[in-house]
N, C-alpha and C positions, 0 to 999 in steps of 0.2 A: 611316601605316604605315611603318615600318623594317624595309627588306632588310638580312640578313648574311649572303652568301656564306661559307661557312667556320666557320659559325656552332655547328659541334661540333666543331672543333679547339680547337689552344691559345689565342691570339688572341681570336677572336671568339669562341669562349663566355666569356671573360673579357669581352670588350664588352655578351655579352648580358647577360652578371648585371648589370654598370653599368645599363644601359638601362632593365632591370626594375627595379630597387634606388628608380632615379630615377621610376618609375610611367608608363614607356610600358608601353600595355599591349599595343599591334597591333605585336608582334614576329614579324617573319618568318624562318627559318632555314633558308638552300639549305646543302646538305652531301650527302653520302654518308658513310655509316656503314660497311659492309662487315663483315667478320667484326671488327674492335677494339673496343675496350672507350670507342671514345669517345663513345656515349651516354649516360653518366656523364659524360661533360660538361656534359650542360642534362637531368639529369635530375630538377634543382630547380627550373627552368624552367618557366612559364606561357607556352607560345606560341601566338600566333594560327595559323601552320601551320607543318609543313615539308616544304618542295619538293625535291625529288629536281634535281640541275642539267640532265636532260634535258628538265624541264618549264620550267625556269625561266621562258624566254621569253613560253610560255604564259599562265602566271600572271602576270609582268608587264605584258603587253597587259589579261587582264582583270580588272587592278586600278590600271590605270595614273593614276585619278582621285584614287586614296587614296594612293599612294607619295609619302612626302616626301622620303629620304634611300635611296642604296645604300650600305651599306657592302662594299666586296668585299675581304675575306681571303682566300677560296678560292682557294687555287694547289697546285700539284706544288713541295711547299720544302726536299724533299730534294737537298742539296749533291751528292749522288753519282748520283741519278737516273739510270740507261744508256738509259731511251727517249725520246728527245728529239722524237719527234713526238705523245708525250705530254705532255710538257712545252710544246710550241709551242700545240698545242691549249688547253691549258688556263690557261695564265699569257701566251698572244700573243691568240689565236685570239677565247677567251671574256671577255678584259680591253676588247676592241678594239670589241665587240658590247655590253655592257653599256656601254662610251662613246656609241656612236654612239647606243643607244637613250634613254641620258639625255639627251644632245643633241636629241634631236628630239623627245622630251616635255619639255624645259626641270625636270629634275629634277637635285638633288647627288647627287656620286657624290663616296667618297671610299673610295683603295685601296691596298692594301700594295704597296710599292714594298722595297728591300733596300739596304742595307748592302753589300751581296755585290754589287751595283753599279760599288762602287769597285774593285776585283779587288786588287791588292797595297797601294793605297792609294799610290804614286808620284805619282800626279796630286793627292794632297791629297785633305779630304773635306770639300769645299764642296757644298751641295745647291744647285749653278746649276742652272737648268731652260731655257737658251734651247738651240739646234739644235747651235752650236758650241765651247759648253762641255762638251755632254753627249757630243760627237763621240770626246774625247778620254781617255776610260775605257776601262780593256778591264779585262772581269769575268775570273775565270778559271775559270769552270765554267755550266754552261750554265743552273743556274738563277738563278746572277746574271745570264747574257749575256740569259733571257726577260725580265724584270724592266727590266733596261735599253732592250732592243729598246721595249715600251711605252712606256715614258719618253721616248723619241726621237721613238717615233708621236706622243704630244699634243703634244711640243717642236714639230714640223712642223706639225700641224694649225691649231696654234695662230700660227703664223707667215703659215701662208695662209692662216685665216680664211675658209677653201671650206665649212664644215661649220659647222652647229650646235654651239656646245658644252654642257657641262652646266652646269646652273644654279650649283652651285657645282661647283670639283673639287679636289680636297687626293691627292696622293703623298706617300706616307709612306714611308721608306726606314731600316725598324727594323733598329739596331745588334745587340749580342745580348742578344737577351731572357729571358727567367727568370722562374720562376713557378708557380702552383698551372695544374691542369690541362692541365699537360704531359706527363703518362705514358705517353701512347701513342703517345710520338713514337718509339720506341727509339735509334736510334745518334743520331738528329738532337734530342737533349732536351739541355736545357742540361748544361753541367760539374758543376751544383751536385747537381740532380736525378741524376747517376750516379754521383754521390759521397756522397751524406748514407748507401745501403745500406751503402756499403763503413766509412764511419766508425762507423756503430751496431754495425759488426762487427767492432768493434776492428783492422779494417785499415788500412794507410797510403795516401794519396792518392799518385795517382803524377800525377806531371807530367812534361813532357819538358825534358831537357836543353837549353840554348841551343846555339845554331852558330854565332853570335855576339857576339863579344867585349863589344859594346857592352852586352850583355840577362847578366843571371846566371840561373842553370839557374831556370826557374818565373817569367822575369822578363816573360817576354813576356807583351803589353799589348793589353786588350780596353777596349772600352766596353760596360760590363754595366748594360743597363737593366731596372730590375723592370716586370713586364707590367701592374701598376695604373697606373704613368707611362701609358707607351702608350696605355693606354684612358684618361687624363684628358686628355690632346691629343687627344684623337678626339672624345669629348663636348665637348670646348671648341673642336672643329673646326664638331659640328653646333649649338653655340648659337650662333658666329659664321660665317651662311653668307656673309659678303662676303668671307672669306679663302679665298681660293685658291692653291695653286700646290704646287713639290715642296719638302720639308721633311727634312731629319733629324730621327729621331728615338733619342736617345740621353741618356747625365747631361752628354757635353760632359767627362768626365773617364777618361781611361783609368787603368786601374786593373789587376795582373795577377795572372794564375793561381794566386799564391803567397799574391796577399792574399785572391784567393778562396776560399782552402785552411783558411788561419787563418780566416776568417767563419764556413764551413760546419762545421770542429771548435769553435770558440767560442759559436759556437748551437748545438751538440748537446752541450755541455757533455764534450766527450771530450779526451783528449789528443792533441794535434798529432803526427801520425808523417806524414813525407814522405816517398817516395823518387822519385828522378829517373832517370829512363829516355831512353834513345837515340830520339831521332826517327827513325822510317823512313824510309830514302834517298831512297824517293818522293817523301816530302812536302819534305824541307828546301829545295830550288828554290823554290815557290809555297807556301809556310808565313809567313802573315802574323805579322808580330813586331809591329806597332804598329796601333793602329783609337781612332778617336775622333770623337766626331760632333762639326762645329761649328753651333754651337745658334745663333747671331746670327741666325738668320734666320728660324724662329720666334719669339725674341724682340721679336725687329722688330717680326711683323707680331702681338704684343700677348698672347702666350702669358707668363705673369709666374708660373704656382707652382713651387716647388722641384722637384728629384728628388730619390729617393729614392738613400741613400748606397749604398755595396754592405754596411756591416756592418749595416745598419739592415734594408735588403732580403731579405739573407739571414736574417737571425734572425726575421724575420715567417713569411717563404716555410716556414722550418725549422718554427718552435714552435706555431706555427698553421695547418699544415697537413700536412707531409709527417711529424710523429710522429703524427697522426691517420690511421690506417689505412685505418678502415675507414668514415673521412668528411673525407678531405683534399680532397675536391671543393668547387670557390665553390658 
């Protein structure tokens, strides 16, 4: 049996189509649905159940003989989030208890870890995982500061060696991701997805100005990873359970807003209209101008397929799914 926390978000219904595509068929899916539209996301889906996360625990105890793998996606991944003991709860609280329970059944757990980790990206964006590497990050919003908090916890655990750990365990610390079944994320859905409406409507993409001499207006730099990558490092995570540990996960190239402008009119076949706009005052202090994942360390530990380019990425994401209305779901 395969747990996916999250498993009708963006993410993990994209891992759960993988899963099923591949012929697991004991798919398990904890989520909350609420009033959105994201049960359209595994509404192609064959699942074994899905658990509500108040039960979760429940259900894990009585099935804890058949559980081979957790995948845990499920967090609070809104960047702007204002209730932060919502966020502790659910990205500290329930990450900390799905460890400990893997650990003391001797089962893998492997979980979304963030990008959002590295906060301005000054300290570099190496995925160390020991106590004193990870000490020296500071996120700038609080659902990177949960995400890292986690990260710290097993960095520690795993130093004192007081606790069980899990049979395997993989952190994954995705750059920005992009992709089909993203719709319902609203202000938090990629650049790509809030621009392909505006270009089918013959409108111009805006991007914002630089503040910075070194970046030209749209110059500033992302590492844009499609969400098929992601979920093939996760399946290549659970066919290799002797790898463990924290990972970037990104193409390893940053790439920026401007070329991601020409991809998304170049796959909609429309003309290129740009205009650039003033960053608000707010953000230009903690307004990331550069991100890139360094991939050596997955590689190391024997992850060897390509990613996917960003013009490659975006013309799939575009012509295969988001012109399809009224079946752009995997």
């Amino acid at each position: 049996m395969i747990i996916v926390t999250g498993g009708t978000g963006f993410i993990g219904s994209n891992l759960v189509a993988a899963l099923e595509e591949q012929g697991h068929e004991d798919i398990v899916v904890c989520d909350t649905l609420g009033m959105e539209d994201k049960w359209r996301n595994i509404a192609k889906r064959e699942l074994r159940d899905l658990v509500h996360p108040d039960r979760l625990f429940d259900y894990l105890d009585a099935h804890a003989d058949e559980i081979d793998v957790i995948f845990h996606m499920g967090a609070i991944s809104s960047t702007t989030e204002q209730d932060i003991d919502l966020v502790v709860e659910t990205n500290i609280v329930l990450s900390r208890r799905l460890w400990n329970w893997c650990g003391r059944h001797n089962k893998r757990l492997i979980y979304a870890s963030s990008a959002a980790t590295y906060g301005d990206g000054d300290q570099g964006f190496d995925d160390f995982e020991s106590v004193n590497e990870l000490s020296i990050l500071r996120p700038l919003n609080a659902y990177g500061w949960s995400k890292h908090v986690f990260d710290r916890r097993i960095a520690r655990e795993l130093k004192n060696k007081k606790k069980a750990v899990p049979k395997q365990w993989a952190g994954l610390k995705f750059f920005n991701v992009y992709g089909p079944n993203e719709y319902h994320k609203g202000e938090q859905m990629s650049v790509i997805c809030k621009l392909y409406p505006q270009v089918m409507a013959g409108a111009a993409a805006k991007l914002f100005k630089s503040h910075k001499d070194e970046y030209e207006d749209g110059g500033q730099l992302r590492d844009f990873v499609y969400v098929k990558d992601c979920v093939a490092v996760m399946i290549w995570l659970y066919e290799n359970e002797n790898v463990s540990g924290l990972f970037n996960i990104g193409t390893g190239k940053a790439r920026s807003f401007k070329d991601l402008a020409l991809s998304t009119f170049a796959a909609a076949d429309k003309e290129l209209k740009i205009n650039f706009i003033d960053m608000p005052e707010f953000l230009r202090e903690k307004y990331q101008y550069f991100t890139e994942a360094k991939m050596d360390k997955l590689r190391a530990a024997g992850y060897d397929k390509p990613f996917t380019d960003l013009e490659e990425g975006v013309r799939d994401y575009v012509q295969n799914y988001m012109v399809r209305e009224d079946d752009k779901y995997l």
